[in-house]
Structure formats: C-alpha cells, structure tokens
C-alpha positions in Angstrom: 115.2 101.7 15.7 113.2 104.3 14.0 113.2 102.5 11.0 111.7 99.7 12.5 109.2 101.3 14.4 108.0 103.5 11.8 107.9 101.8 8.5 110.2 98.7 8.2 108.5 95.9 10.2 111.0 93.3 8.3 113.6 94.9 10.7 112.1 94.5 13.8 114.1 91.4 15.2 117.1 92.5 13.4 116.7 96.1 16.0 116.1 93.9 19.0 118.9 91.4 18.4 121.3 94.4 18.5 119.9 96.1 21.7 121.2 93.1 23.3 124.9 94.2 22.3 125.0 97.4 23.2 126.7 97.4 26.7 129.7 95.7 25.2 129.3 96.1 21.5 132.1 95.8 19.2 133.7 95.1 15.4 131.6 91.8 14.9 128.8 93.6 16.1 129.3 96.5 14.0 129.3 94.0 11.0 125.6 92.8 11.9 124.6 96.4 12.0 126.4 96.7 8.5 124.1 94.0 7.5 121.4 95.4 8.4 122.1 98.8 6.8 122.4 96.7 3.7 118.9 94.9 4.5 117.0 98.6 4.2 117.8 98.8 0.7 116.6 95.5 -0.3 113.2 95.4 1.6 109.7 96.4 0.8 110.0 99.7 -1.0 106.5 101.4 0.5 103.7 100.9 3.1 100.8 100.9 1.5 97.7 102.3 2.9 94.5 101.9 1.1 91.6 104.7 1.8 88.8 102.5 3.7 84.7 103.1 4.4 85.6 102.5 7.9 82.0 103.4 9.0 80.4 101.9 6.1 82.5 98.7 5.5 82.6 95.5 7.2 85.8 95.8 8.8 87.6 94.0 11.2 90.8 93.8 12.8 93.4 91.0 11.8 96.5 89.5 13.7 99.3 87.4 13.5 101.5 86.7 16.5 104.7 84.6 16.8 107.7 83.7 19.2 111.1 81.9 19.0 112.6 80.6 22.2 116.0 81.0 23.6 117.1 83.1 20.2 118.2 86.1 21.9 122.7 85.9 23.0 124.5 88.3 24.9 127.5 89.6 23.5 129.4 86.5 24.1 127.1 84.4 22.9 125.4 83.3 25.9 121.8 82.2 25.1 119.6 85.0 27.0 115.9 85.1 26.6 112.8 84.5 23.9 111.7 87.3 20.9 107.9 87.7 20.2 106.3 89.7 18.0 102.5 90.3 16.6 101.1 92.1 13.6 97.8 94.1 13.4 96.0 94.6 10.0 92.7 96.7 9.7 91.0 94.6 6.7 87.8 95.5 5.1 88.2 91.5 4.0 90.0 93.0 0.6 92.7 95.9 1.6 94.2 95.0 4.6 96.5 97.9 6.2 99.5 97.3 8.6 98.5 99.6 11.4 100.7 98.3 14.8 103.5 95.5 15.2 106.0 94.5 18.1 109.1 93.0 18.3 110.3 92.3 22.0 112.0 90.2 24.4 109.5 87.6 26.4 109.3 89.1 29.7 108.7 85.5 31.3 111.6 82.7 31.3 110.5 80.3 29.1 111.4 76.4 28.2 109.8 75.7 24.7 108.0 77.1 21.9 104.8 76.6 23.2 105.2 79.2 26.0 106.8 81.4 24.2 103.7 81.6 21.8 101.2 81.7 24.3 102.2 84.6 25.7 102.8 85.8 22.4 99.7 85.8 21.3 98.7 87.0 24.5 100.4 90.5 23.3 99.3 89.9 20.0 95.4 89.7 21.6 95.9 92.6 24.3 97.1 94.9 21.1 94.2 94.2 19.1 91.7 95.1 21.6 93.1 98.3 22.9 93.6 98.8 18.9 89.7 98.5 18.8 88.4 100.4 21.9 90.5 103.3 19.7 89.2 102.8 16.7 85.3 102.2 18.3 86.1 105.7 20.1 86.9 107.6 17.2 84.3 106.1 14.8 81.4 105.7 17.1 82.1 107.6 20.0 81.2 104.7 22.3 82.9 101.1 22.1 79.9 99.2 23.1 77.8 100.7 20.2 79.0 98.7 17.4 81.5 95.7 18.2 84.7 95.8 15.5 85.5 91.7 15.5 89.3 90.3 16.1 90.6 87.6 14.2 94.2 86.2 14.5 96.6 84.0 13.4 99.3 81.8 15.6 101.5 79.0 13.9 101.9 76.5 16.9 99.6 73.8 16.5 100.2 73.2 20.3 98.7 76.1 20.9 96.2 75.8 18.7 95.1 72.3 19.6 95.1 73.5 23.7 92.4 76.4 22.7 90.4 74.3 21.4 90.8 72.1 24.3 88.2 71.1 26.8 90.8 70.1 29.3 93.1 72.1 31.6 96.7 73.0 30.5 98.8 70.7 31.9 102.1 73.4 32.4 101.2 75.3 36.1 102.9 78.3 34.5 101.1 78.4 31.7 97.4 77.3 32.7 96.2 81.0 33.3 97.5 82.0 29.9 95.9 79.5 27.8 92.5 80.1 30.2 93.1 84.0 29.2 92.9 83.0 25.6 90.1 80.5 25.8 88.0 82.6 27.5 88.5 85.9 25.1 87.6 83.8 22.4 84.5 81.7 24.0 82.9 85.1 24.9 83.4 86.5 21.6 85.6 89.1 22.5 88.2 87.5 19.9 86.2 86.2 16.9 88.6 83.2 15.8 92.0 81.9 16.3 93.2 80.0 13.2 96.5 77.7 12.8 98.7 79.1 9.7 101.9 76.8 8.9 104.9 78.4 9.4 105.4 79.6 5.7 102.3 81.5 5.9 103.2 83.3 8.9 103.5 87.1 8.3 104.9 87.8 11.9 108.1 85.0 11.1 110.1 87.9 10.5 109.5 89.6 13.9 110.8 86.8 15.9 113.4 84.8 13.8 116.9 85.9 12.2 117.0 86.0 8.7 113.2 84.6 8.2 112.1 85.2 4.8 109.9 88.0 4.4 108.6 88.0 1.1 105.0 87.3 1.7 104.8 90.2 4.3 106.7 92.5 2.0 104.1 91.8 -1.0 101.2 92.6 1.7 102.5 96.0 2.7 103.4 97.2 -0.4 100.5 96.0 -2.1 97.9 97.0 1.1 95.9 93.7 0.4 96.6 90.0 1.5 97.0 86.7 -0.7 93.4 85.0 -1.3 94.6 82.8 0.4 94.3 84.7 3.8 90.9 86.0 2.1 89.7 82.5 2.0 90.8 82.2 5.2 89.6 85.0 6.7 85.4 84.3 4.9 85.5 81.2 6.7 86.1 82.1 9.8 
C-alpha cells in the first residue's frame, strides 16, 4: 500500500483488489500478491519531477479520471462493487508532474459504466479543485487573486456526450451528478472536459486489472506528456 500511495500509481488497482481479501485471505491470494511483488520490478523506474516557474508560467492543472464496474470480488469470487480512480498533473503545457491519484472502491451501487464514471470524475473534479485552492494559497496567498484553470480527461463518450447535453439526464440517480459537472464547467470553474479513447487513458491502470500502463509509465518517468496530449491540451 505504501508503494502505491507514494510512488507507484501503476499499482494502485492491484493494492485495492487485495484489500478486498484480507478477511479471508489465503494461498491463491498470496499468489496475486506474489504477482504483484513481481510487477514493482518491472514498472516505471522513477517519478520524475521537473523544476517549474509556478508564479511565472502558465500553468494549469490536468486530470484524467476513470471507473470499471462490478470489477471488484470477494474472496469467493462474488462480484462486489466498482473501482475508480483519477490522476492529477500540474502542467506548465510542456512538463507535466504527477502530483495526487486515487484508487478506490465506488461508494454508490452502480449498474453500468456510465455511473461509475460520473461519479468518477466527480472525484477526479473535487481533487483538482481542493488541489488548486492549495496551490492558489501557497503561491498567492489568496485563491481568488489569480484563477489556476482545470482541464480533464474522461474516456466514456456517454459521459461526454451528456455534458455537453442541453437536456436532463434521464437516470434519477444520476441527474444531480451530471448537473454537478455541467455546472462546474459552464461557470468556468473546470476549464474543459475532453473525450480520450480508451488507449489514451492514463488513469486505465487505476481502475482495471492488468491495463497496460506503458503510456503513463513514459509520462512519469519522463515528467512531460506525448504531443499528443499537448495538442490536446492548446486546443482546449
């Protein structure tokens, strides 16, 4: 778990899978952990920091959120509840530094994908702004002085479409979730939402067993993104 927390994102599902075994954990559970072990020697190598302007350069915050449903099992394999997980970069639009991520159970029951990554990205947005009224603190001693913006990433085109929607959510349970997002992002308090596809999604690894996580290992061990993201990120 400290691993995880501290410097090995890629491990983050891998830690919450387990905690779900450890009232009745046993020897094929003590294979997965061996697995795992295994896992720390063949992942990123170093989190890179890059040394920022933050008071001088245009800098804004960056996140990626993402959910699986019904991917958590008990220890007899009895399907239990939903993983999310966000990422938060500081980016000066070229070095982009891993500052926070978060790899938990869904608190809510949820019946498909697209609740799971509303309230997601939810997290992934309540994060990012308690990220900036610290930063805004430190740097300028008051958070209304100078606004940091907040971009993010999500990789349900559901949810993306229903943002952009004029009309109401049609799930009950979800309606004042969506509204949540819509209205952070209509008053500028979030700067843009953008649709990744799955490939591109940094936060895959948080939420999905065995989700390839080469493209976020290249981005904390080099302390940049792809110019892809770059592109990305200009243009929005």
């Amino acid at each position: 778990a400290v691993v995880s927390t501290q410097s090995r994102p890629d491990l983050s599902f891998d830690t919450l899978e387990l905690s779900t075994y450890t009232n009745k954990a046993c020897v094929k559970h003590a294979k997965v952990l061996n697995k795992v072990i295994k896992k720390i020697r063949g992942g990123p190598k170093s989190l890179c920091f890059r040394g920022m302007d933050l008071k001088n350069d245009d800098i804004q915050i960056v996140f990626y959120s993402d959910a699986s449903v019904g991917n958590l099992f008990t220890e007899n394999g009895a399907q239990t509840q939903s993983g999310r997980g966000y990422l938060i970069f500081l980016t000066n639009g070229k070095d982009a530094n891993l500052i926070d991520w978060s790899s938990r159970k869904v608190k809510r029951v949820v019946h498909s994908a697209f609740g799971a990554e509303t309230l997601a990205c939810v997290d992934g947005i309540g994060a990012a702004i308690y990220i900036r009224q610290l930063l805004s603190e430190i740097l300028y001693g008051d958070c209304r002085t100078q606004i940091i913006p907040i971009k993010g990433f999500i990789d349900s085109k559901q949810l993306y479409d229903q943002i952009l929607s004029t009309k109401q959510c049609e799930n009950k349970r979800l309606r004042l979730d969506v509204a949540e997002i819509q209205e952070v992002v209509a008053s500028g308090e979030i700067k843009a939402i953008s649709w990744v596809p799955t490939k591109d999604m940094l936060a895959d690894t948080l939420t999905k067993k065995d989700a390839n996580n080469d493209k976020l290992s290249t981005v904390i061990e080099r302390g940049e993104f792809g110019d892809d993201v770059k592109a990305i990120l200009e243009g929005m």
